[in-house]
LOROLO-523099 format. One record per atom (N, C-alpha, C): residue in one letter; z, x, y. Coordinates in steps of 0.1 Angstrom, whole numbers, padded with zeros to 4 digits, always signed. Example, Ala and Ser with C-alpha at 12.3 -4.5 7.8 and 13.67 -1.06 7.14 Angstrom:
BEGIN
a+0078+0132-0057;a+0078+0123-0045;a+0078+0132-0033;s+0071+0128-0022;s+0071+0137-0011;s+0079+0129+0000;
//
This chain:
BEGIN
x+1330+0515+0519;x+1331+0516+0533;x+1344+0509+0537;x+1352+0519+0544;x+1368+0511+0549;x+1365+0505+0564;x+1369+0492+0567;x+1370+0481+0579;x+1383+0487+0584;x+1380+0492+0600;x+1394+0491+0605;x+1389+0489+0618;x+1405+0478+0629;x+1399+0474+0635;x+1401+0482+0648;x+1399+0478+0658;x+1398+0486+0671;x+1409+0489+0671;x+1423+0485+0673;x+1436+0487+0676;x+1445+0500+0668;x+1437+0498+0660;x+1440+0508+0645;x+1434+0520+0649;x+1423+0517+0649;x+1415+0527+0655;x+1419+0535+0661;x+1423+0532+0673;x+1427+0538+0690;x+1439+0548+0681;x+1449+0539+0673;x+1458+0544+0673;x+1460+0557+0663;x+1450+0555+0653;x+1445+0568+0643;x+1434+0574+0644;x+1427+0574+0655;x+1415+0581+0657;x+1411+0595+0653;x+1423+0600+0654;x+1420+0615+0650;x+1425+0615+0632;x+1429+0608+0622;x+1423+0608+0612;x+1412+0602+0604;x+1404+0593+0615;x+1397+0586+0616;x+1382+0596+0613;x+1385+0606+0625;x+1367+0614+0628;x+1374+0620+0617;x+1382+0628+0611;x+1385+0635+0599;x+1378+0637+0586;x+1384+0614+0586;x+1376+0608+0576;x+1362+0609+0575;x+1354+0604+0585;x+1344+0607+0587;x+1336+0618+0586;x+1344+0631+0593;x+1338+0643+0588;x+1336+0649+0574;x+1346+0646+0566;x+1349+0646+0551;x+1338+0635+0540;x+1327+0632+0549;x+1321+0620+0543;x+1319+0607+0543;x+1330+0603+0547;x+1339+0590+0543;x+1331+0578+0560;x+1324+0567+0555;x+1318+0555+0567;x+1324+0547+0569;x+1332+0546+0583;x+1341+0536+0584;x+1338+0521+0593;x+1337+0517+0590;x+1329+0503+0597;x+1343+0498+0609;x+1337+0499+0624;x+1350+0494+0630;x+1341+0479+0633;x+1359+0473+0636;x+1358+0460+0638;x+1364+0455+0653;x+1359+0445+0659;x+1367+0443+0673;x+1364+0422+0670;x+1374+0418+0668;x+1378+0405+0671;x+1374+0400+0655;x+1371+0406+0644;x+1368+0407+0630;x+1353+0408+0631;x+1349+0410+0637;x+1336+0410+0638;x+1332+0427+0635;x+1322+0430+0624;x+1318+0447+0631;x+1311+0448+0643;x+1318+0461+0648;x+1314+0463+0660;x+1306+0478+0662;x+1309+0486+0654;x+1303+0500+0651;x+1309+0504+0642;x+1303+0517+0640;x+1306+0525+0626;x+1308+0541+0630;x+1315+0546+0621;x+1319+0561+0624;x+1316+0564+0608;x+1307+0573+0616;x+1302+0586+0600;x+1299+0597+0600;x+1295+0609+0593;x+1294+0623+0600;x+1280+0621+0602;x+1281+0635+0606;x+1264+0637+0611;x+1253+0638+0602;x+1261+0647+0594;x+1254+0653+0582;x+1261+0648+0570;x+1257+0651+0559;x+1260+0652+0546;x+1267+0661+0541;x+1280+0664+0539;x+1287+0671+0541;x+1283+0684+0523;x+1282+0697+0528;x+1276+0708+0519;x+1284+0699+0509;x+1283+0704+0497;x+1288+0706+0481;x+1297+0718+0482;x+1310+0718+0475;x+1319+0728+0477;x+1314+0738+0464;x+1316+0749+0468;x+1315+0761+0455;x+1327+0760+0450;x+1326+0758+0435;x+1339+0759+0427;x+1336+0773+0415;x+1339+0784+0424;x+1339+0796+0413;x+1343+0797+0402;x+1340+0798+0388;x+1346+0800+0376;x+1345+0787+0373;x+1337+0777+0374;x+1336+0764+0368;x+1328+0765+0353;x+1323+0774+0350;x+1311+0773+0341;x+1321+0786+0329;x+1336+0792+0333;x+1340+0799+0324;x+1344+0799+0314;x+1341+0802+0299;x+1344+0801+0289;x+1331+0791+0280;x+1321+0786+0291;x+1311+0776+0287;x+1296+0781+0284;x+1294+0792+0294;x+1285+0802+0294;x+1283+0810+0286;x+1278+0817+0280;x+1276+0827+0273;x+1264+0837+0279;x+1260+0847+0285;x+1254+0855+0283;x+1249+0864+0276;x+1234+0868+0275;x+1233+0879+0266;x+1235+0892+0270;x+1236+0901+0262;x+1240+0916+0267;x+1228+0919+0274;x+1229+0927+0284;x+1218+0933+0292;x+1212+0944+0287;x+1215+0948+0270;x+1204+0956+0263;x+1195+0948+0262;x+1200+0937+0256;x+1189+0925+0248;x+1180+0922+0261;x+1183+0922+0275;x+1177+0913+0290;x+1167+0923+0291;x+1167+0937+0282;x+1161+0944+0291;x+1150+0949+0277;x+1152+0942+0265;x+1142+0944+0256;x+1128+0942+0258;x+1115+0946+0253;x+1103+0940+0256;x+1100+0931+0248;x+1099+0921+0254;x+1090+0906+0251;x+1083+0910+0237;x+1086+0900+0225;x+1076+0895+0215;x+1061+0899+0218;x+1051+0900+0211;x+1035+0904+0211;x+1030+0886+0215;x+1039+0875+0210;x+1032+0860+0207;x+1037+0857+0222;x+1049+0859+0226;x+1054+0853+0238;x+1047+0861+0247;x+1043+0874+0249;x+1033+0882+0262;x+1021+0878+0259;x+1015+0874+0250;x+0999+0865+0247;x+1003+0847+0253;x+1013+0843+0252;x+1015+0825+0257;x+1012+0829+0275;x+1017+0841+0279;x+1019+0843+0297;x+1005+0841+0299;x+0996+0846+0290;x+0980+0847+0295;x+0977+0838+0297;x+0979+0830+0289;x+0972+0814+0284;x+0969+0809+0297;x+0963+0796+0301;x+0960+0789+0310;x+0969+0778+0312;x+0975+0774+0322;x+0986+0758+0325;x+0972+0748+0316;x+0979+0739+0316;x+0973+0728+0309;x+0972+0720+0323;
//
């Protein structure tokens, strides 16, 4: 959590709620003392990073996805949860 004080404040405010929106709790101060705090509202989403998982993944061919199930593995579906 970054301390900045009122003066600072005033004078960077608008990268200030930025920070804030981006996450980031700023604890303001007036005479060293805290005096309030700026933070977002929310939790800001998780960003999608497309192709992160490429070259790591492997899939099976969609003949294999579309085979029928083993006789032992379609007899486990019946079974009862424990």
């Amino acid at each position: 959590m970054r301390t900045v004080n009122v003066h600072e404040a005033k004078t960077h405010f608008s990268r200030l709620i930025d920070a804030a929106h981006a996450g980031e709790t700023i604890l303001l101060a007036k005479g060293g003392k805290p005096w309030a705090r700026l933070m977002p509202l929310e939790s800001p989403e998780p960003q999608r990073q497309p192709g992160i998982l490429a070259g790591r993944l492997t899939l099976p061919s969609p003949e294999s996805l579309l085979e029928p199930l083993p006789e032992e593995e379609l007899a486990a579906l019946e079974l009862p949860l424990p």
